[in-house]
C-alpha positions as CSV (number, residue, x, y, z in Angstrom):
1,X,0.0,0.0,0.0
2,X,2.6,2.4,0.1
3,X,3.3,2.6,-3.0
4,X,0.2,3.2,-3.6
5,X,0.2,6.1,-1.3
6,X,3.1,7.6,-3.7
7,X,1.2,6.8,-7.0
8,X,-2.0,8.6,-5.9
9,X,-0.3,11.4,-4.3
10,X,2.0,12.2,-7.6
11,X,-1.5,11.9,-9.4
12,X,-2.5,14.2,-7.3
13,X,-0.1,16.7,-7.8
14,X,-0.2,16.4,-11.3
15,X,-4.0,18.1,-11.0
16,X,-3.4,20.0,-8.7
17,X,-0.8,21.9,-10.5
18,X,-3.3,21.6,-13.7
19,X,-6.5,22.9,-11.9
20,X,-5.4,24.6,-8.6
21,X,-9.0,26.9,-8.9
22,X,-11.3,23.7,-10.4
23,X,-11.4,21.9,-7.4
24,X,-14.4,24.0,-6.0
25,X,-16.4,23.2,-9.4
26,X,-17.5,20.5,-11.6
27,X,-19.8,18.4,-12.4
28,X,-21.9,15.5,-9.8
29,X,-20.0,12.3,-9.9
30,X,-21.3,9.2,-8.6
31,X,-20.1,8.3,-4.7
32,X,-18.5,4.9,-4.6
33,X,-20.1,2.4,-3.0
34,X,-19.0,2.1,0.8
35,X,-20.2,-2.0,1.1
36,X,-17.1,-2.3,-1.6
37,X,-13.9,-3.6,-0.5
38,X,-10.8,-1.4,0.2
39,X,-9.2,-3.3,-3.1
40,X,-12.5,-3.3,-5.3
41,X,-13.0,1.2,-4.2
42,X,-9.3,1.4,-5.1
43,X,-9.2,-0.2,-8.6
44,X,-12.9,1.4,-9.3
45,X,-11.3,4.8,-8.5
46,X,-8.0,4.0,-10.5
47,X,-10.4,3.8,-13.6
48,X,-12.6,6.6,-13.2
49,X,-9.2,8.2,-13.0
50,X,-8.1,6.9,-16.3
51,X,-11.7,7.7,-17.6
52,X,-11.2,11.6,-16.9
53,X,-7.7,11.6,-18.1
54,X,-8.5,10.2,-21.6
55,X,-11.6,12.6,-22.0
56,X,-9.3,15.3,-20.5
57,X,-6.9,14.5,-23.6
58,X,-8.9,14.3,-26.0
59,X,-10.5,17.8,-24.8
60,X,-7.1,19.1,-24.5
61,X,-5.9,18.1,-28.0
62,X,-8.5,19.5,-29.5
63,X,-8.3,22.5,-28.0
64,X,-4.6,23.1,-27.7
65,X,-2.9,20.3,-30.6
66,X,-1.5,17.3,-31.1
67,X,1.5,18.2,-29.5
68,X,0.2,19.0,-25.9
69,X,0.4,15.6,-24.5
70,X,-0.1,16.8,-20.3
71,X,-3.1,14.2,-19.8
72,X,-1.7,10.7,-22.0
73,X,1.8,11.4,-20.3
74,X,-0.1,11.4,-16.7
75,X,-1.8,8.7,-17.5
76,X,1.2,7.1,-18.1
77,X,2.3,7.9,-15.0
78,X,0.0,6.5,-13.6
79,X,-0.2,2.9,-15.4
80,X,4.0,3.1,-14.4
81,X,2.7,3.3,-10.9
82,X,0.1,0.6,-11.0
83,X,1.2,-1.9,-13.5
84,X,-0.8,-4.6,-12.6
85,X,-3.9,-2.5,-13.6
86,X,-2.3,-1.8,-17.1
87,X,-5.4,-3.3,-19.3
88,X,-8.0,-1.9,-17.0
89,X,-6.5,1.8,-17.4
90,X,-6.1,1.7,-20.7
91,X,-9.3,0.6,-21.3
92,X,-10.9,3.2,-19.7
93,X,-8.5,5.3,-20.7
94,X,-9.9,4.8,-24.3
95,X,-13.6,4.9,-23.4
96,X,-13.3,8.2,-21.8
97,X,-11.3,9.5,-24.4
98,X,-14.2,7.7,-27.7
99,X,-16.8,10.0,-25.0
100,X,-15.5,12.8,-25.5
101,X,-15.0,12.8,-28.9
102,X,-18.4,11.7,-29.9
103,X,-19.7,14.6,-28.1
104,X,-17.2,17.0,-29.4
105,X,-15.5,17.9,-32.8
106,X,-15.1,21.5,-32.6
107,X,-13.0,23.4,-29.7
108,X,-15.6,25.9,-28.3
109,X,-16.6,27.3,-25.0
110,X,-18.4,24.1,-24.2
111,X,-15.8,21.9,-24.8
112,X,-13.2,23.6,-22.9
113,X,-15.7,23.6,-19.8
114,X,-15.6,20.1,-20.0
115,X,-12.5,20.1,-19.8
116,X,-12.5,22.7,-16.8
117,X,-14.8,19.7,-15.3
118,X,-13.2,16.9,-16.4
119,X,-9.5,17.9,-14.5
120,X,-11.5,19.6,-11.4
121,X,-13.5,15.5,-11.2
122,X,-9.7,14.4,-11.6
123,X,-8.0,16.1,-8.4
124,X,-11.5,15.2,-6.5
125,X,-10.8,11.3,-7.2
126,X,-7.0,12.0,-6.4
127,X,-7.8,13.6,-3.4
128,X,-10.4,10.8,-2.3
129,X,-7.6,8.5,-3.0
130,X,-4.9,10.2,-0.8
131,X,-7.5,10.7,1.7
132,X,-8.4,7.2,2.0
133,X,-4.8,5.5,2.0
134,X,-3.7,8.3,4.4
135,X,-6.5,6.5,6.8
């Protein structure tokens, strides 16, 4: 579990420096469910994190370019971290990225609010993380 500790607080970081104002706003995310297990909450969270980093780059390519890889290169980060997680992340990974593009083709206002809401859900799940292992 320590290591652990050290993956989710690096995550964490990695918002927080990203969205150090977003953290008061966003959109309503689903609680996790307290009858799950400490394992089964940790590797749900791990891909709801992976979810909001792929729609987060996909958002973030669109609006900024190909070449602004922040999101895919913390996600990285984060399947470096948690190896033994890799297919799961990248899974979801993928499927948040595919929902963001079929609701988005155009960089506009709305898109980059997503985005805004997307990295603000991010540093909540890091933070639930780190608040949770620091138990």
């Amino acid at each position: 579990m320590p290591f652990r500790r050290i993956a989710i607080a690096l995550s964490m970081a990695l918002f927080a420096a990203a969205t150090p104002a977003l953290a008061q706003r966003g959109a309503v995310e689903q609680q996790a469910d307290p009858a799950a297990s400490g394992e089964q909450w940790y590797q749900q969270q791990l891909v709801d994190l992976a979810e909001v980093l792929g729609g987060s780059h996909y958002l973030r390519v669109l609006c900024h370019g190909r070449d602004d890889q922040r999101w895919r290169n913390a996600m990285r980060g984060v399947i470096q971290r948690e190896p033994e997680y890799n297919n799961l992340l990248v899974d979801a990974f993928n499927r948040g990225y595919r929902q963001e593009e079929a609701r988005y083709s155009d960089c506009d206002a709305t898109a980059a609010q997503s985005e805004a809401e997307l990295r603000a859900r991010g540093l909540r799940i890091s933070q639930a993380l780190s608040a949770r292992h620091a138990e």
